[in-house]
VOGU-3710 file (C-alpha; in Angstrom, 3 decimals, decimal comma):
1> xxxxxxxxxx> 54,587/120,423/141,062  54,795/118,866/137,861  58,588/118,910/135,860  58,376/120,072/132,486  60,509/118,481/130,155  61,343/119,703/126,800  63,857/118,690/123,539  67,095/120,633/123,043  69,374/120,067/120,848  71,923/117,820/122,341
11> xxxxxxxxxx> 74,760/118,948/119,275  74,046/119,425/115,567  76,451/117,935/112,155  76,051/119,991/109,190  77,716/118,406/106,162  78,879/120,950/103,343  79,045/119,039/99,867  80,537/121,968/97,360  79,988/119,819/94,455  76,239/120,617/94,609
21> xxxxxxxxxx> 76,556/124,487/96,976  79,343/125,809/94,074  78,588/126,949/91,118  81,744/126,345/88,503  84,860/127,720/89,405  83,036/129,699/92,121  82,975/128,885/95,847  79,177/128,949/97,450  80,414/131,663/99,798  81,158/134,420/96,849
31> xxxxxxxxxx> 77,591/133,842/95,657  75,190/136,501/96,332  72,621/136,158/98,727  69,652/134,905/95,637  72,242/132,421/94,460  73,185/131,106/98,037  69,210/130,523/98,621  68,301/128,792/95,693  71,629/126,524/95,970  70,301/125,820/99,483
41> xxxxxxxxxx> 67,058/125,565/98,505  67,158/122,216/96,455  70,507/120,849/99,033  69,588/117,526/100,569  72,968/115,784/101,454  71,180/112,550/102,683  70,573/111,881/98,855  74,248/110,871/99,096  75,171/110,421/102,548  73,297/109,232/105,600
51> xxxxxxxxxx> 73,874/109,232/109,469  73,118/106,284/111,659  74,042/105,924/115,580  76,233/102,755/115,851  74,418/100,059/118,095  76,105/100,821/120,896  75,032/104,634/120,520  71,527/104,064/119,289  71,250/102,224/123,069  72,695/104,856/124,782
61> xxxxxxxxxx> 70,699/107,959/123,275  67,625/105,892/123,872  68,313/104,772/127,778  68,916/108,848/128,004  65,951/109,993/126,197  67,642/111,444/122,861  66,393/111,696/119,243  68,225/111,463/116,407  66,647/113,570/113,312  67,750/114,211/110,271
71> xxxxxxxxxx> 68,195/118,098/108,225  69,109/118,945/105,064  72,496/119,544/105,730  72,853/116,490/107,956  71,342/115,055/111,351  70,682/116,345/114,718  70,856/115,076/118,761  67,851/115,866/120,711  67,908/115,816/124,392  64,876/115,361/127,097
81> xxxxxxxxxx> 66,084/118,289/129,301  64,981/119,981/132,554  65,379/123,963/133,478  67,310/124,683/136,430  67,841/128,133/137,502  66,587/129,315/134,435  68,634/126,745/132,150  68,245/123,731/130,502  69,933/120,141/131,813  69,907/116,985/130,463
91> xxxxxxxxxx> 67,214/115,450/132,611  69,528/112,222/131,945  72,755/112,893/131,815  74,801/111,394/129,897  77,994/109,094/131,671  81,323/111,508/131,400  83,628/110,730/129,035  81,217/109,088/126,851  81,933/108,859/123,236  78,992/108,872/120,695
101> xxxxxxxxxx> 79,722/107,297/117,385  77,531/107,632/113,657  78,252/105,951/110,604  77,861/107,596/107,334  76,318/105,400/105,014  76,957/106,288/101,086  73,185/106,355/99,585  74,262/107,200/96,151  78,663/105,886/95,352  78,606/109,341/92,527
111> xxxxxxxxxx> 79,446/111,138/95,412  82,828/109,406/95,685  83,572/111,193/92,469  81,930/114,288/93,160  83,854/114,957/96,714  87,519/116,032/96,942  88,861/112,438/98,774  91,451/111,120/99,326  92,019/107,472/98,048  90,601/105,050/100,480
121> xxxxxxxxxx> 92,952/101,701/100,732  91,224/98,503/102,382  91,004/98,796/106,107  90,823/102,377/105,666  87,932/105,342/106,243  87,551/108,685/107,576  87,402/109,492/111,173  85,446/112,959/111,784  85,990/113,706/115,428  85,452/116,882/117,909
131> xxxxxxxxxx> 88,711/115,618/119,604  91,145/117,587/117,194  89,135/120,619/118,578  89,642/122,293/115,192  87,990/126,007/114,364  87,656/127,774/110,610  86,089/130,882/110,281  84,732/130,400/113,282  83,031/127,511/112,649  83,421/124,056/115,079
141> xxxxxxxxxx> 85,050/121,548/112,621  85,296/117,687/112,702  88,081/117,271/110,233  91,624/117,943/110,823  93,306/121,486/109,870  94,534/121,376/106,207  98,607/120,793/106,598  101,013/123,010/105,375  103,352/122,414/102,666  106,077/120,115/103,683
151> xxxxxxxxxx> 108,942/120,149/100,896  109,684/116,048/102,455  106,315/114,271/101,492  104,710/112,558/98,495  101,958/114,207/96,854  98,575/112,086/95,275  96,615/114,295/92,160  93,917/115,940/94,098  95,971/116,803/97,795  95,293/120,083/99,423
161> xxxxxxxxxx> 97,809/121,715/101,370  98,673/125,427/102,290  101,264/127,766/102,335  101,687/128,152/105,965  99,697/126,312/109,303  98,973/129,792/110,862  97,778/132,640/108,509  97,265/130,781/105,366  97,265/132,825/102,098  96,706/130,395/99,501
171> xxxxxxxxxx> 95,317/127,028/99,408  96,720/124,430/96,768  95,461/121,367/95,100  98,032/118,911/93,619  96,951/118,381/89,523  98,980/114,739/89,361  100,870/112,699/91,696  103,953/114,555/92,821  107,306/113,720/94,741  109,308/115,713/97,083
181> xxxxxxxxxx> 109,582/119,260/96,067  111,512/122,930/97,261  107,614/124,501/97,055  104,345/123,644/95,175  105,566/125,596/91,577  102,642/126,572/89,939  102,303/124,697/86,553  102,587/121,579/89,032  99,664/122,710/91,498  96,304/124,486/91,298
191> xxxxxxxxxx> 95,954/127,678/93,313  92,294/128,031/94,768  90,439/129,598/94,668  92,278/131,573/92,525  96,131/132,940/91,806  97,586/135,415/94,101  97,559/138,876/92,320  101,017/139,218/90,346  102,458/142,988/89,824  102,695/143,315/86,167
201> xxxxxxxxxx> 99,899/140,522/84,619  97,087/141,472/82,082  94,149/140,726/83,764  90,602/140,700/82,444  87,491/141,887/83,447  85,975/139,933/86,007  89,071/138,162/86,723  89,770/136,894/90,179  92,803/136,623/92,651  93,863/136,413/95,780
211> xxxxxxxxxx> 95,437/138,800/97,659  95,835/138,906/101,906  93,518/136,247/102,463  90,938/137,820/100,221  89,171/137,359/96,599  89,186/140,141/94,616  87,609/140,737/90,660  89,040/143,341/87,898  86,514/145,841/87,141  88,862/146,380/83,917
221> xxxxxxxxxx> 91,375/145,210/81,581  95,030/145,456/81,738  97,434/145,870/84,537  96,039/146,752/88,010  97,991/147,901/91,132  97,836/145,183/93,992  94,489/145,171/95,468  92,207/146,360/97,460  93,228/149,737/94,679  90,108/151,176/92,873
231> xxxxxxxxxx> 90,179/148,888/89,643  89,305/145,425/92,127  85,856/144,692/93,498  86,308/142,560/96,834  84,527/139,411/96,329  84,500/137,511/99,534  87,372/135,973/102,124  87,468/132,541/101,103  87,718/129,864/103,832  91,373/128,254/102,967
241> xxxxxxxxxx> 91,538/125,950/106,083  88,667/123,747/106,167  87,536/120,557/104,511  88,038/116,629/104,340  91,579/115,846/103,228  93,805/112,534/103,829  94,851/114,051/107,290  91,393/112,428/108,103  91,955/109,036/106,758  92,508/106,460/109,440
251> xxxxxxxxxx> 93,555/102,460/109,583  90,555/100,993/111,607  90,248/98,204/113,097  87,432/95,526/114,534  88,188/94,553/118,045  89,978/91,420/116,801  91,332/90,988/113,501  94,395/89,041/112,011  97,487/89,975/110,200  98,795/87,997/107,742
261> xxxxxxxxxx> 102,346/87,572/107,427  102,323/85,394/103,952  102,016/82,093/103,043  106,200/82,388/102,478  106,681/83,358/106,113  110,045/82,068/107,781  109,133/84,375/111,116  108,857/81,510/114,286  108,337/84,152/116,757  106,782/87,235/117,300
271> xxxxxxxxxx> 105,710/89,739/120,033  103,152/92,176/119,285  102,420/95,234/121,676  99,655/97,635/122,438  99,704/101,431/123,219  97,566/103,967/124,052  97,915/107,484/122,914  99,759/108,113/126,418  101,977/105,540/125,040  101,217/103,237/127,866
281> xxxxxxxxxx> 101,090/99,117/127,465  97,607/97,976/127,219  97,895/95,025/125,448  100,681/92,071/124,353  101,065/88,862/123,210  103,589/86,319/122,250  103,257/84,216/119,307  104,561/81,186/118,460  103,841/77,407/117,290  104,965/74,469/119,663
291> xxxxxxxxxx> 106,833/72,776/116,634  109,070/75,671/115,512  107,428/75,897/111,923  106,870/79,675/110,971  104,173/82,065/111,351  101,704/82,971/108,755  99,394/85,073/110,410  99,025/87,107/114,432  95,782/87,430/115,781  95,602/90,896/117,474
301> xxxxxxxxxx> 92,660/91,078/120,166  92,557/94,577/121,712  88,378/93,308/122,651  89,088/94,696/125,887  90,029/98,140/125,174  87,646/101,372/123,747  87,085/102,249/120,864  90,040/104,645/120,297  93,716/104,977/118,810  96,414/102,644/119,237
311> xxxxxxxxxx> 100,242/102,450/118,218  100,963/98,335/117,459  104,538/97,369/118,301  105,237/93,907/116,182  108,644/92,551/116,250  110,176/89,215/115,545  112,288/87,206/118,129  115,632/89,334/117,798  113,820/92,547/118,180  113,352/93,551/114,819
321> xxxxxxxxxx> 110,518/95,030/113,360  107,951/93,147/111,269  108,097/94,846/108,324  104,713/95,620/105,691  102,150/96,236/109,082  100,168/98,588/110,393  101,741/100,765/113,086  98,423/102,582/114,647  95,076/101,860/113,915  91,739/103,297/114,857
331> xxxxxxxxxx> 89,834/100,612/117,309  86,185/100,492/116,042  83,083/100,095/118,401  81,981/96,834/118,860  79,151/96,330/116,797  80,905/97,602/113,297  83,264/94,516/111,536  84,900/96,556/108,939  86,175/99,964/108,347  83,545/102,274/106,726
341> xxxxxxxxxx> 83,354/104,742/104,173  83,705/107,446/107,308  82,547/107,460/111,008  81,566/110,284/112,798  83,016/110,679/116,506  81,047/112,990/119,017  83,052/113,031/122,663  82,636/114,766/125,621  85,210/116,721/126,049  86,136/118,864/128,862
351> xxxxxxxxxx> 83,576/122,128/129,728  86,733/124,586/128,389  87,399/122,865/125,041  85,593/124,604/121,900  83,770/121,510/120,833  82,249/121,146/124,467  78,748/119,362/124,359  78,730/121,137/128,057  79,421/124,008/130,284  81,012/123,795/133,974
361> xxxxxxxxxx> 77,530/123,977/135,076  76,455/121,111/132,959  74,373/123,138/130,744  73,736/122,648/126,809  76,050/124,022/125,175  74,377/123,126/121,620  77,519/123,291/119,384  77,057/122,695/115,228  79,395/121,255/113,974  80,849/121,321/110,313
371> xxxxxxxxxx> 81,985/118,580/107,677  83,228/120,335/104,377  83,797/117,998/101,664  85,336/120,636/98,637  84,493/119,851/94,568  86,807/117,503/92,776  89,078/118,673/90,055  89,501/116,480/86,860  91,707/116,463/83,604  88,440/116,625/81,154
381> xxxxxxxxxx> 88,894/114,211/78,442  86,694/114,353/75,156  86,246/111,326/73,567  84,968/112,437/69,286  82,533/109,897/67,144  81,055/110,469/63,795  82,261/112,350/61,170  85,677/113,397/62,478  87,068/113,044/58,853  88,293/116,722/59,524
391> xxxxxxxxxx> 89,681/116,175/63,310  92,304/117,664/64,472  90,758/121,182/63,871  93,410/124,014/63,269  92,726/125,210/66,578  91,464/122,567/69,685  90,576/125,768/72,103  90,869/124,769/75,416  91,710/121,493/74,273  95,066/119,469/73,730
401> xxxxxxxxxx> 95,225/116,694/71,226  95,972/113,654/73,898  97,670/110,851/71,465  99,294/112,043/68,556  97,773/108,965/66,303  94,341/109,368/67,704  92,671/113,083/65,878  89,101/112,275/67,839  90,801/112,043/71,613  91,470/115,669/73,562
411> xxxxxxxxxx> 91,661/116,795/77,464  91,731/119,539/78,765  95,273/121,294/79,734  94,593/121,403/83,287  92,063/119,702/85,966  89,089/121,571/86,351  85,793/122,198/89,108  83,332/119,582/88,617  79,588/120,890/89,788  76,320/120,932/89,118
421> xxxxxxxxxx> 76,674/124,478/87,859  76,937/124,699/83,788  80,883/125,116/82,630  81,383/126,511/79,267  84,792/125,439/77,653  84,091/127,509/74,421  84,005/126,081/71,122  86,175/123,264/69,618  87,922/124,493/66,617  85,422/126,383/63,716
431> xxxxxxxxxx> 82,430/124,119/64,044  80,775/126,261/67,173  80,566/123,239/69,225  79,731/123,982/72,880  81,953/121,259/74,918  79,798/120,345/78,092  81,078/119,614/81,566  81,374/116,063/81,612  79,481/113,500/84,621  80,921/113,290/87,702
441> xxxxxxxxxx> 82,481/110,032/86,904  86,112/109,759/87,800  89,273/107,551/87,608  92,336/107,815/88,740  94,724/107,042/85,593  98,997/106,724/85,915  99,738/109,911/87,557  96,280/112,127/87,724  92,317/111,818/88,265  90,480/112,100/84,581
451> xxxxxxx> 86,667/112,384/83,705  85,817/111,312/79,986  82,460/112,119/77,925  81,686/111,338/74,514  80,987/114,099/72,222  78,765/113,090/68,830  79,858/115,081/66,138
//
């Protein structure tokens, strides 16, 4: 009796880029059902990012019969499978414990502008992995849970965090670099996607806050009891624990690669240790030159271990730490030389985790899984040319005059969304001059992230 064997889908990555889904100010979920289809409509994330199995993958997926094909929103697994008692099986199964790795290729570098990301040092890259077993709004995540505050840490212009791990109300965006703070005050932090309702404020019609985990717009003006009260039209529940943030970055690391100590080195010994995440030895070495001169660089091979992450122990010859090195570090698969822009890790976890490719039975389980990367904010600056004889205007609007002996050079008081979506400032001064959203080209000046345009006047 002849087997019939048909393609399932082995897992599926769906990659959420709100600088093209939003629309201004306002998340792609709040949209109504027209605006969500034509944002969808014209959405091809592969203009700007592309999957490809690493070598090691692409060898595997093929020696098991699976396809990889690419969607809209991002790429799919395919698997030749079997039915057995009225399921589907791989009709290959894949080795347990088998980790399948995809790099993520940037096909246009705008979208490093366009995304929410944290800044990416050398060595560095996002790691997007079903091992952190995360869930948001019920959706399977590969990034890390957004952190909490913490009142201890360092802040970089553009950092989310929330206001608690476990029922977050509010999610906040850092609008410059930031040190160690009580709480994120307000005037330092942007609340998104909008402020919590405040007992006593003027709002305006079609204003929007947040209020127990849910958006809400004024049907009026003026002061409105706390939502959900009569004068508030529920928007949508906003998803406040989701997206790529620097809880993702990752060191990573070929399988050998050396450290350099300096040229000015005086260290004659050193000892450098390997451990795994059970924080068991894997890996050491001594180093040292016959002739007692000093060290300038350690060559750390961890060749023989997987692809995975590793704590590095390095200490000189009375014990002491070698200061300025890495301390963990992301092992990369064999085939990849340098850390890339991200890498996308797919492992087969046990049949009871969420992110399960499997059942107990080994059945498809078929899981999507999501990659949100949230819209940058930028201070907007406006750069004037041409007849600004008259510049500063009495009144700059939503502007503020950025160096008091330059009249033709404004930015805006506060970062704001950039999208695809049209963004109307309102008009510079008396001359009805509509001030457009300027490109998605951004730099990260002193303390905050700008985004300039020039204006002809």
């Amino acid at each position: 009796m002849p087997v019939e064997i048909a393609y399932q889908p082995l897992f599926s990555v769906q990659v959420e880029h709100n600088y093209l889904l939003d629309m201004g100010s306002k998340e792609f979920d709040s949209l109504s059902p027209t605006l969500q289809n034509r944002q969808k409509a014209k959405y091809r994330i592969s203009e700007y990012i592309s999957f490809q199995p690493t070598l090691e993958t692409d060898t595997l997926l093929k020696r098991h019969r699976c396809r990889i094909r690419s969607t809209p929103e991002g790429f799919q697994i395919f698997a030749a499978t079997t039915e057995q008692d009225g399921t589907r099986r791989m009709e290959r199964p894949l080795p347990p414990d088998t980790p399948l790795y995809f790099l993520a290729q940037l096909n246009n570098f705008a979208f490093l502008s366009q995304a929410n990301l944290p800044e990416l040092l050398r060595h560095h890259g996002l790691l997007f992995s079903n091992r952190h077993e995360h869930t948001a709004a019920n959706q399977l995540q590969l990034t890390r849970p957004l952190a909490a505050f913490d009142p201890s840490a360092s802040y970089q212009a553009g950092d989310l965090c929330l206001d608690g791990s476990d029922t977050p109300t509010q999610l906040f965006e850092a609008k410059t670099d930031l040190a160690p703070a009580a709480s994120p005050a307000a005037p330092q932090w942007l609340r998104l996607p909008a402020p919590p309702y405040e007992n006593g404020t003027d709002y305006l019609t079609g204003e929007r806050v947040l209020h127990a985990g849910k958006c809400y717009e004024a049907k009026s003006d003026g002061q409105h009891s706390a939502p959900p009260d009569n004068a508030w039209t529920e928007s949508y529940t906003p998803r406040l624990g989701d997206g790529a943030s620097k809880a993702d970055r990752a060191e990573m690391r070929p399988p050998r690669f050396q450290l350099s100590l300096g040229s000015d080195s005086e260290i004659t010994f050193a000892r450098a240790i390997l451990k795994d995440s059970s924080n068991n030895t894997v890996w050491q070495q001594s180093f040292f030159n016959p002739n007692g001169e000093p060290l300038h660089s350690l060559e750390i091979d961890a060749s023989s271990l997987a692809p995975d992450f590793y704590t590095l122990e390095l200490t000189q010859g009375d014990g002491s730490p070698i200061p300025d090195q890495p301390s963990s570090f992301f092992r990369l698969p064999d085939s990849i030389s340098q850390a890339p822009f991200a890498l996308v890790e797919i492992k087969s976890l046990p049949s009871d985790s969420t992110h399960a490719l499997f059942d107990e039975q080994r059945n498809l389980n078929s899981p999507t899984f999501h990659i949100r990367f949230r819209k940058r904010h930028a201070y907007w600056r406006y750069l004037f040319h041409g007849d600004t004889t008259d510049y500063p205007p009495a009144d700059t609007g939503p502007l503020s005059q950025e160096d008091p002996q330059d009249p033709t050079r404004f930015v805006t008081t506060e970062p704001l969304p950039l999208t695809t979506a049209p963004y109307t400032l309102g008009n510079f001064g008396d001359t009805a001059l509509s001030l457009p959203p300027p490109p998605p080209n951004v730099t990260r000046e002193a303390d905050r992230v700008v985004s300039q345009t020039f204006i002809h006047v």
